[in-house]
C-alpha positions as CSV (number, residue, x, y, z in Angstrom):
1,X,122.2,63.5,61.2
2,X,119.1,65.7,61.5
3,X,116.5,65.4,59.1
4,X,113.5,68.2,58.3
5,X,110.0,66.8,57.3
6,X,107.2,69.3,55.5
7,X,104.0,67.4,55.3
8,X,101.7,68.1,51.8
9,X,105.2,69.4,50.5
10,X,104.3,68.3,46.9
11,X,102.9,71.6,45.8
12,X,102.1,75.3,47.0
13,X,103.2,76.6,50.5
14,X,104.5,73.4,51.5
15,X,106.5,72.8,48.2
16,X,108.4,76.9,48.7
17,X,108.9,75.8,52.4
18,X,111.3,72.5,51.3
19,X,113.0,74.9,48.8
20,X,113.5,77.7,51.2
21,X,114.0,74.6,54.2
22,X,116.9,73.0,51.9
23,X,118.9,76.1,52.7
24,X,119.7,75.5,55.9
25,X,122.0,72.2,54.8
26,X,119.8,69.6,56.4
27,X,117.8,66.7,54.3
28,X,114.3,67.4,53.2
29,X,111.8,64.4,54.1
30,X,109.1,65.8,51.1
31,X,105.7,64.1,52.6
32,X,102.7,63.4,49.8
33,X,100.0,61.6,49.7
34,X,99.1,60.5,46.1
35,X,100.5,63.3,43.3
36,X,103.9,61.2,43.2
37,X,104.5,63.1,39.9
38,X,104.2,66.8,41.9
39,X,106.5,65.1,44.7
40,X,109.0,64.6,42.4
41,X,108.8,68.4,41.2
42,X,109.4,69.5,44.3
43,X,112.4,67.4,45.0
44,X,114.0,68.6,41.6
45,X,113.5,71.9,42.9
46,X,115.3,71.3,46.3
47,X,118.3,69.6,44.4
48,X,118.4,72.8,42.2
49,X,118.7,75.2,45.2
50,X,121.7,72.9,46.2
51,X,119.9,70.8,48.4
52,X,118.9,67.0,49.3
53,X,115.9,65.7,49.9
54,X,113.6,62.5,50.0
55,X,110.2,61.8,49.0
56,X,108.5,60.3,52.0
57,X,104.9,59.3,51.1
58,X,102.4,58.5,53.4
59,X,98.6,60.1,54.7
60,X,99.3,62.2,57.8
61,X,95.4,61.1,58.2
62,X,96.1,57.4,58.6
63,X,97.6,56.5,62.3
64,X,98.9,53.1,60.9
65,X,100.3,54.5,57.8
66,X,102.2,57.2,59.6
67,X,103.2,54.7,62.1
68,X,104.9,52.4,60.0
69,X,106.3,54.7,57.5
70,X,108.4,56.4,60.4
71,X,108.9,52.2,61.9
72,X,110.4,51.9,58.2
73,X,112.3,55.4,58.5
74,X,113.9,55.1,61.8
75,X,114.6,51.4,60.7
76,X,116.6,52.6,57.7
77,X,118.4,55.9,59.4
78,X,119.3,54.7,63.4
79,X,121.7,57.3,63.5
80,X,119.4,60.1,62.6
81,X,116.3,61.7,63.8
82,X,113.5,64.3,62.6
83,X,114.6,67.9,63.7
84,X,112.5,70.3,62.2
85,X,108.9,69.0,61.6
86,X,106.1,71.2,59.7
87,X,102.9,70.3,59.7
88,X,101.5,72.0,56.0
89,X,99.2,69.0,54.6
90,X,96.1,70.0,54.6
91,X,93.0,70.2,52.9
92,X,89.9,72.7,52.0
93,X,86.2,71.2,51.3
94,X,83.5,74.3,52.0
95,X,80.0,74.9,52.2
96,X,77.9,76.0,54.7
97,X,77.6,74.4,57.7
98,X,73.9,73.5,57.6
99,X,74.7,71.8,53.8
100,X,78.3,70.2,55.0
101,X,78.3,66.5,55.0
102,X,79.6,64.2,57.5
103,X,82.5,63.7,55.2
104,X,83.2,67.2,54.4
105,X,83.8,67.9,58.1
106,X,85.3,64.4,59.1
107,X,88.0,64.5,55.6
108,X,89.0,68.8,56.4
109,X,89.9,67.5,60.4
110,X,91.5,64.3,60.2
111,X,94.2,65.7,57.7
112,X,94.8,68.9,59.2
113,X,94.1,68.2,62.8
114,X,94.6,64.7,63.4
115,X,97.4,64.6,60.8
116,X,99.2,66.5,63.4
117,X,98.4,64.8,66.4
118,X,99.3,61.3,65.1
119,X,102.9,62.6,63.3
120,X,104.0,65.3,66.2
121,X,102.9,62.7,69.0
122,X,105.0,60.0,67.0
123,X,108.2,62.3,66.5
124,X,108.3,64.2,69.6
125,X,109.3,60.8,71.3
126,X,113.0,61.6,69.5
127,X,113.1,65.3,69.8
128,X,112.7,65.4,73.2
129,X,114.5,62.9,75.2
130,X,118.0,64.1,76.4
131,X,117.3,67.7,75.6
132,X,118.1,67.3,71.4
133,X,115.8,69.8,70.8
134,X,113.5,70.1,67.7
135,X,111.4,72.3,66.1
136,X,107.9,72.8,65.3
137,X,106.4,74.5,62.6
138,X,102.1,74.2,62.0
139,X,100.6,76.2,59.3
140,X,97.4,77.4,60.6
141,X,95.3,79.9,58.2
142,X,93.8,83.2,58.6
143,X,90.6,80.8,58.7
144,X,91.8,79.3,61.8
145,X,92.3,83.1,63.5
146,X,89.4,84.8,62.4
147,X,86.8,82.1,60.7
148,X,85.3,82.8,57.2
149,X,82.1,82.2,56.2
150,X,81.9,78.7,54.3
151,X,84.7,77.2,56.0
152,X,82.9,76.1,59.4
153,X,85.5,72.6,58.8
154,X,88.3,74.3,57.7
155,X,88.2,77.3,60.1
156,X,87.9,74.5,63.4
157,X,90.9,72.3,62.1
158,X,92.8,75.4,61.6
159,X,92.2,77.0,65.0
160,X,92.5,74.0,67.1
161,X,95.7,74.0,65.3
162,X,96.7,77.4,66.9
163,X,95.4,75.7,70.4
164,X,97.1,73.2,70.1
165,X,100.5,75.0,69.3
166,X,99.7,77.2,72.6
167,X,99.5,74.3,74.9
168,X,102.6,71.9,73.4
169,X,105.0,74.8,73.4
170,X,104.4,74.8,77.1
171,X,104.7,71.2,77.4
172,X,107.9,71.0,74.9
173,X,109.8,73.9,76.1
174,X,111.8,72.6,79.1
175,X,112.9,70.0,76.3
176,X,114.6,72.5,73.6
177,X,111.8,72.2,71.7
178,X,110.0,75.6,70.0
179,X,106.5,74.9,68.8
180,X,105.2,78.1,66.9
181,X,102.6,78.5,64.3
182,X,102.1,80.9,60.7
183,X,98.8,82.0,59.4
184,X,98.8,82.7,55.9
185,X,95.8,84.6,54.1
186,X,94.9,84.6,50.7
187,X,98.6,82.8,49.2
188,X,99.1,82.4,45.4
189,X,98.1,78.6,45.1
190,X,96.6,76.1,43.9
191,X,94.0,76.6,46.4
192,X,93.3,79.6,46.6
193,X,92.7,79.2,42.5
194,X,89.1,79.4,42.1
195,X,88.4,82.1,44.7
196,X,86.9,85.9,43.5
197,X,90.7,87.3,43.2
198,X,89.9,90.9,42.4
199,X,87.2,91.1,44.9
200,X,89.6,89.9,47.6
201,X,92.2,91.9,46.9
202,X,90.2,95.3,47.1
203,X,89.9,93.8,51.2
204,X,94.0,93.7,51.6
205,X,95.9,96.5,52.6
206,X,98.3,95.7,51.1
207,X,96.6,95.4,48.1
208,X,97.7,91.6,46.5
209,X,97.5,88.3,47.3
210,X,100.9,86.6,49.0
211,X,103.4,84.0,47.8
212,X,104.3,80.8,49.1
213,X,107.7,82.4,49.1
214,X,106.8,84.8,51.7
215,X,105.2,82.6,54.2
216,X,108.8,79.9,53.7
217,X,110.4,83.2,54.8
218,X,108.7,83.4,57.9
219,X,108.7,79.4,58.5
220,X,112.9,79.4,57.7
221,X,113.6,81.9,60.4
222,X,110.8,80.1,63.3
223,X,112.9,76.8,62.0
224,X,116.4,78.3,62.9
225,X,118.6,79.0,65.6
226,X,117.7,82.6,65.9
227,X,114.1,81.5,66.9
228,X,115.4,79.4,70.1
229,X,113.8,82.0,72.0
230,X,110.2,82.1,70.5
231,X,107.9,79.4,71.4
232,X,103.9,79.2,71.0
233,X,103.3,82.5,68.6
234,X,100.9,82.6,65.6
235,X,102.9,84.6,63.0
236,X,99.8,86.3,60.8
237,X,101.2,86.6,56.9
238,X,98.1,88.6,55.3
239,X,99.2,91.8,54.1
240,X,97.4,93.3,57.0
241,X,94.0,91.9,56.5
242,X,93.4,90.7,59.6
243,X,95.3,92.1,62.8
């Protein structure tokens, strides 16, 4: 059977995208690292849109902790394999670049960046062998595209993310394997919580900030079979902010 896996899919863009994923009749692997009790939320979700899922926790940041808990995985389910991965977990820590601690720029790259080199590196040894095909979903960020101010850390993770899209579609093509990217702007979340809403909003054409809803829209349709064809694209979700 063929499994889906949303890393940070406890909350926000990566919680709507196991909702919206759950449609497509395939098991949700629902990746956290610590809020166990947000996990859970998004797994009662899932089940309430009529699908099933699992909460799979481990740091994408941690090369032995992925390691083992995909050993334990594939241990436990040896007729099954990870389909449809998307790399959401990620994590925001700004200030200016000549203020930005060692940690601040180490933390913001090893989860987004290195969290998908270890896990994508690890599951592509199943996808592509014997053509099964897969697909590959990373959420970059309007940061990534066109860099803001205050997010020197955040803005490199996020564009050697689109990079590194580019170059692995190339690679992972002549194997059935689609590797695309979405850039969300300013999204309704958690994250986006504490920014100067009305301010930003006057910068949008369209005039309001995004939902996670929207941007699971956009990953559904690069994760099914009408996307076989589309491979290494950055799909831009900003209301026209940035184009």
């Amino acid at each position: 059977m063929k499994y889906i896996l949303v890393t940070g899919g406890s909350r926000g863009i990566g919680r709507a995208v196991c909702v919206r994923l759950a449609r497509i009749g395939l098991p949700v692997l629902i990746n956290f690292k610590s809020n166990a009790d947000a996990a859970r939320e998004t797994l009662s979700q899932v089940e309430a849109a009529g699908g099933r899922g699992e909460l799979f926790p481990f740091d994408v940041a941690d090369q032995e902790a992925v390691d083992a808990a995909i050993d334990k995985w594939e241990a436990e389910h040896p007729e099954d394999y990870i389909s449809i991965l998307v790399n959401n977990a990620g994590i925001r820590d700004d200030n200016v670049l000549f203020m930005m601690s060692d940690e601040q720029w180490k933390n913001v790259l090893d989860t987004t960046l290195n969290g998908f080199f270890y896990l994508t590196r690890r599951l592509l040894k199943h996808m592509m062998p014997r053509r099964r095909g897969g697909r590959i979903i990373n959420i970059s960020s309007l940061s990534g595209v066109k860099g803001l101010p205050g997010q020197v850390n955040y803005s490199a993770a996020k564009a050697g993310l689109i990079g590194a899209t580019k170059a692995l579609a190339q690679e992972a093509a002549p194997r059935g394997v689609t590797v695309n990217a979405v850039a969300p702007g300013f999204i309704e979340t958690d994250m986006t919580a504490g920014l100067p809403k009305e301010e930003l909003v006057k910068m949008i054409p369209a005039g309001r900030f995004g939902t996670p809803e929207e941007v699971a829209a956009a990953v559904a349709f690069l994760a099914s079979d009408e996307a076989s064809y589309i491979t290494g694209e950055v799909i831009n979700i900003n209301g026209g902010l940035y184009t």
